[in-house]
BASETOR-531753 format. One line per 4 residues: for each residue x, y, z of C-alpha. Coordinates in steps of 0.1 Angstrom, whole numbers, always signed. Layout:
N
X/Y/Z  ...
END
This chain:
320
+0/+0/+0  +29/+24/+9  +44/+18/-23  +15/+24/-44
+7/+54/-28  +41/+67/-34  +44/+57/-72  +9/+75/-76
+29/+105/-61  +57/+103/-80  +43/+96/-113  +14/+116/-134
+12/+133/-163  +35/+160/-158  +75/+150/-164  +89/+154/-134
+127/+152/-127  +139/+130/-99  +155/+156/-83  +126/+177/-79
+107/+155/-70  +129/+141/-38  +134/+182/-33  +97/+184/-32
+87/+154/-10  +115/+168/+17  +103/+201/+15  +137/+218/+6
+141/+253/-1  +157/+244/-38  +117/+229/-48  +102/+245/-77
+71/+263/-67  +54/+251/-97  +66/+210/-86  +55/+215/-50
+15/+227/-61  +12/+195/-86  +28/+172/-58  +12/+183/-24
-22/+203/-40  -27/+177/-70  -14/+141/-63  -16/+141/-24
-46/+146/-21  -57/+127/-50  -39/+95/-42  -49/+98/-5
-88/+102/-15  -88/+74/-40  -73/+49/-11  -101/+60/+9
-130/+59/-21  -114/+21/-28  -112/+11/+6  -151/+24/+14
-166/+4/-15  -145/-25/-11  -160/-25/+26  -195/-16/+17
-193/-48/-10  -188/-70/+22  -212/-54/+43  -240/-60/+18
-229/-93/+2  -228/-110/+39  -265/-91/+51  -282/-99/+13
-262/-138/+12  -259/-126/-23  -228/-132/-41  -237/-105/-70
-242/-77/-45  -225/-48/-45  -231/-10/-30  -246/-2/-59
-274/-29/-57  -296/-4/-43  -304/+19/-73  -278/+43/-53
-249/+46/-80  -282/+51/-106  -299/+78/-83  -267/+95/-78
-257/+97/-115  -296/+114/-126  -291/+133/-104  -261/+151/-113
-266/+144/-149  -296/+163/-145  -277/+192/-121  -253/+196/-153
-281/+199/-181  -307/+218/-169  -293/+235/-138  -277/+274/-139
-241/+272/-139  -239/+287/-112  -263/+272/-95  -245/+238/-98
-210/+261/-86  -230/+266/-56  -246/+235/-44  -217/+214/-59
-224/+183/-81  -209/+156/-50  -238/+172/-25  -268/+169/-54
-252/+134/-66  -253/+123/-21  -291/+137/-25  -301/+118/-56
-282/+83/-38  -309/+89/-9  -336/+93/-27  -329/+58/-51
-322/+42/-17  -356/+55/+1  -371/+44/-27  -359/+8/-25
-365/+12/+12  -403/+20/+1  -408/-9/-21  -389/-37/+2
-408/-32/+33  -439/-51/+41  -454/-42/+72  -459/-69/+98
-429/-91/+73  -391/-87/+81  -370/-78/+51  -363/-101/+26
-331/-97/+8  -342/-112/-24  -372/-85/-25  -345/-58/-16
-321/-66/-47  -351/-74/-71  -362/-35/-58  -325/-20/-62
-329/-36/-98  -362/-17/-107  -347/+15/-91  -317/+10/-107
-332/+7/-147  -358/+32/-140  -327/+61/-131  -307/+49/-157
-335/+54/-181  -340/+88/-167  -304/+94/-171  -303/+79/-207
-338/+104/-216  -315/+140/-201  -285/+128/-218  -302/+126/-252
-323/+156/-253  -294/+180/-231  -275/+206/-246  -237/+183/-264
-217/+203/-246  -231/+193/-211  -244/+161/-218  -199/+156/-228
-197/+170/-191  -217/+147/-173  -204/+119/-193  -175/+128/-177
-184/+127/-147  -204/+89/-153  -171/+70/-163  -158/+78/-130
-127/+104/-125  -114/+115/-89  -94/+146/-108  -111/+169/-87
-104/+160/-56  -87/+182/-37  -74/+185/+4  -111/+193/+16
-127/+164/+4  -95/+136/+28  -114/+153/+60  -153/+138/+46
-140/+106/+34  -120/+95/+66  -154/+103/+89  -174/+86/+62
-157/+55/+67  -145/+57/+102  -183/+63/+110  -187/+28/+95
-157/+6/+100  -151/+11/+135  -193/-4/+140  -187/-28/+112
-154/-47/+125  -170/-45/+161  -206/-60/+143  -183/-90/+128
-197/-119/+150  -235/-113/+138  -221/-106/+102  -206/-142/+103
-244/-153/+118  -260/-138/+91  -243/-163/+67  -259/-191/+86
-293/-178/+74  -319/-152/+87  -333/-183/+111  -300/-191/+124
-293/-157/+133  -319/-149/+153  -318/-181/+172  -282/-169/+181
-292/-136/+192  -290/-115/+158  -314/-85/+154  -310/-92/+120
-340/-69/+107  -321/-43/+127  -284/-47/+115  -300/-50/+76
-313/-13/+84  -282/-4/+97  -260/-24/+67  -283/-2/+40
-275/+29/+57  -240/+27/+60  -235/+18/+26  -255/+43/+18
-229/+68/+33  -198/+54/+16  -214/+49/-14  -225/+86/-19
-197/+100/-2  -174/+77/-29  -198/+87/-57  -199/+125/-48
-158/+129/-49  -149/+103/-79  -182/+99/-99  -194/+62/-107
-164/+36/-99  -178/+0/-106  -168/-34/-100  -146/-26/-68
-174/-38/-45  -179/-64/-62  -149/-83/-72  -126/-73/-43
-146/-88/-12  -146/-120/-34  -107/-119/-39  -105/-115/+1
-128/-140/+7  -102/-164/-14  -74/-152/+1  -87/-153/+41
-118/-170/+40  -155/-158/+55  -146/-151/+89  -155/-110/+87
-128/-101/+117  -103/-111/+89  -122/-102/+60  -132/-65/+67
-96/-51/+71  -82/-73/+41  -112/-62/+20  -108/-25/+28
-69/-27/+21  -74/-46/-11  -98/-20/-21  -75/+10/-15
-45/-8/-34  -63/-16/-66  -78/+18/-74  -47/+36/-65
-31/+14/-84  -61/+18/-115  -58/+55/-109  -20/+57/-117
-28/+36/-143  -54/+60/-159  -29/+92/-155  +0/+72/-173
-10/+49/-198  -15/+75/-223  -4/+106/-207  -9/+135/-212
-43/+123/-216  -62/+111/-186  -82/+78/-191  -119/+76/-166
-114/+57/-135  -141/+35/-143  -134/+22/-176  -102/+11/-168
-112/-2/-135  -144/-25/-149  -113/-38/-177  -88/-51/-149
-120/-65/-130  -133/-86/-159  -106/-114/-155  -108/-117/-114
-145/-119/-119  -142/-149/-151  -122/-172/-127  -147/-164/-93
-172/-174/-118  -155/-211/-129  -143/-216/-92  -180/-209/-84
-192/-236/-113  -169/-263/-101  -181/-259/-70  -216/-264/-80
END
């Protein structure tokens, strides 16, 4: 992790010499103004806020694969990535400029994440019935296509020059994040990791089944409600700073899960850290490959996840 981190300081695509780049990262008086800004007010903060975007999907992946027993859930599963991108599309096309300067597109992208997940809230809870998880996904699916279709209908009848915007922003990019958005991020998933390493014992329950749980003492309607919100938060808070990043919730808790097994005191921390070292990794990746162009997060990210997710696939075959 230390590594990466430092390569995704030390490489971008400005040419940097070694020597001001060692002057910059000691802070000597011989640093070229210019060479400090890009390191410390571009990279920095950039590297340090795509750790934490990986790390909080990675962890929300786990969270809601264990509480749905679904394999092919992910922290999008709720509509929230779908929600999240109408809304902001919508911010970009039709919105004042200024308007949008204002408010800021992560804070109207957060909004438009709650609203898909009250929504799926709405439509999975029965009263008198506890929540079933395959209602839930089945309800993140509908939410999911009928955003996308909204996004699809602003996209095709919006002005080219902002629709090229917020297709920007849709392939995921954390180019804009900057020093105020490290502060957000670490609460965000400090709020959630500290409850979910110390909620481990009735995540490994839930596997057992909903029956199981309870019989062991597992509010499990309860710590659903609590799962939903708190992916929820890292979700929109990941969404709001680097746009829509897909596939690292839901390959990466898999990869753990072969490399440490189910036990969640294990699998939480190795998730998170696997999560953080692959998109830092991707994100180098994006500001090198064809430098000076800048490839989006997203595409390349869903590109490197396709193989990891063939070969979880046969291993899962075999072991049917």
């Amino acid at each position: 992790m230390f590594l990466s981190m430092l390569a995704g300081i030390l490489w971008g695509t400005a040419e940097l010499s070694w020597a001001e780049r060692l002057h910059v990262l000691t802070r000597s008086d011989d640093a070229p103004r210019g060479v400090s800004l890009i390191i410390w007010q571009w990279r920095v903060p950039r590297v340090l806020a795509v750790a934490l975007i990986g790390a909080m999907l990675a962890l929300a992946g786990v969270l809601m694969q264990s509480t749905l027993r679904n394999p092919m859930a992910d922290p999008y599963i709720m509509g929230l990535s779908s929600g999240a991108s109408a809304a902001a599309v919508a911010a970009l096309i039709w919105l004042p400029e200024g308007v949008v300067q204002m408010i800021g597109v992560p804070v109207i992208s957060f909004l438009g994440a709650g609203v898909a997940f009250a929504m799926t809230l709405l439509l999975s809870v029965r009263r008198g019935h506890s929540l079933d998880p395959n209602i839930v996904i089945l309800a993140g699916v509908a939410i999911s296509l009928m955003f996308q279709s909204v996004t699809s209908f602003f996209l095709y009848i919006g002005d080219p020059h902002a629709s090229r915007s917020a297709l920007g922003w849709l392939m995921g990019s954390a180019a804009g994040a900057d020093w105020a958005d490290i502060p957000v991020l670490v609460a965000g998933f400090g709020l959630i990791a500290v409850p979910a390493f110390r909620y481990a014992p009735s995540l490994d329950a839930m596997l057992l089944g909903d029956q199981r749980a309870l019989a062991l003492g597992v509010r499990v309607d309860r710590l659903r409600v609590l799962v939903f919100t708190g992916t929820v938060l890292l979700t929109g808070l990941a969404v709001s700073v680097a746009g829509i990043v897909g596939f690292v919730g839901l390959i990466l808790p898999h990869l753990a899960r072969l490399l440490a097994g189910a036990r969640h005191r294990v699998l939480l921390p190795l998730a998170t850290v696997l999560g953080a070292l692959t998109l830092v990794i991707v994100d180098l990746l994006c500001r090198t490959l064809l430098a000076p162009e800048e490839l989006p997060l997203g595409v390349l990210m869903a590109l490197f996840a396709a193989p990891p997710f063939i070969l979880i696939l046969r291993r899962a075959r075999r072991a049917v």
